[in-house]
N, C-alpha and C positions, 0 to 999 in steps of 0.2 A: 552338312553333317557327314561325316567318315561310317563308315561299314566295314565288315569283313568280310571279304570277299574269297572261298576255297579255288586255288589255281592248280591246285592237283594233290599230288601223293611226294611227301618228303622223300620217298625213295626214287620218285622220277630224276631227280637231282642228285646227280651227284657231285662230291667234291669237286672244286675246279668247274665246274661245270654251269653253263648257261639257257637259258630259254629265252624266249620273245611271245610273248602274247596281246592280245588286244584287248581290252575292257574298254568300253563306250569308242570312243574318237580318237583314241591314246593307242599307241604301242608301248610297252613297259619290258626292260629287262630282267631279270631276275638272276641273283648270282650265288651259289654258295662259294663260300669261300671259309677252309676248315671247318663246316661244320655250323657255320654262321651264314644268315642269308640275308641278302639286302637287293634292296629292287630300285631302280631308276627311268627316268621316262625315258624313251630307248630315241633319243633324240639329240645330234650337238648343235647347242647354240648359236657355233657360228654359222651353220651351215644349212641346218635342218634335216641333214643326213642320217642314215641309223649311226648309231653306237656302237651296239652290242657287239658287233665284229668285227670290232678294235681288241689290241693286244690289252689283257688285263696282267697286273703286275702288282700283287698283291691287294690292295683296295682302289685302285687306282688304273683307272680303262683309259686309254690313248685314243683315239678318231684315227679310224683308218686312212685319213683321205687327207687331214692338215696336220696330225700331229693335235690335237687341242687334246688334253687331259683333265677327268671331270673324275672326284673322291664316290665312287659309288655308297658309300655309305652316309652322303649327304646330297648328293647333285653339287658339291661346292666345283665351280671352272678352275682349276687348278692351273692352268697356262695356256696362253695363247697360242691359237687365236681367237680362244672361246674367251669370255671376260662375262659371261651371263652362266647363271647358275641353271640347273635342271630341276625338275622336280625328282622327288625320292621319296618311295614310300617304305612303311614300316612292313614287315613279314615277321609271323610266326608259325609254328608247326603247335598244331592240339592236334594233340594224339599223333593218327599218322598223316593227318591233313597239314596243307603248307597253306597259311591263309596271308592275302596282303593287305590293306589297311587303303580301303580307295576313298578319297579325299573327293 
């Protein structure tokens, strides 16, 4: 069963901007992007390395370390040498809370 879970204040984030937190055994990134926020398991598939600080380039985060590109706004592996999807969770802001959707 899914929750929502508060990871802080929509003003912590700002545009362009990124975080990494932990919930249970996961690392999850969290991105705004214009004003839109999408969160991904801060993990690449081929590797098992972080993500999150890979080049993001519009909805679309690169691996620092192979080039693998993963759709932050699904987890979809966008190019090898990832071929496994991520997980991706939902985010919304009530009020001034930024909440994510933990699965």
């Amino acid at each position: 069963m899914s929750s929502w879970v508060v990871i802080g204040s929509a003003d912590e984030l700002a545009n362009g901007e990124r975080m990494v937190l932990q919930i249970d055994e996961k690392f999850v990134a969290v991105f705004n992007v214009d004003g839109d926020y999408f969160a991904i398991e801060d993990r690449c598939s081929h590797d098992d390395g972080e993500l999150a600080d890979g080049t993001l380039n519009g909805c679309e985060i690169e691996c620092s370390r192979h080039g693998a590109k993963f759709d932050i706004r699904t987890g979809k592996a966008m190019s090898a040498p990832a071929i496994v999807d991520i997980d991706s969770y939902e985010v919304k802001v009530e009020g001034e809370e930024l909440q994510l959707c933990w699965k």
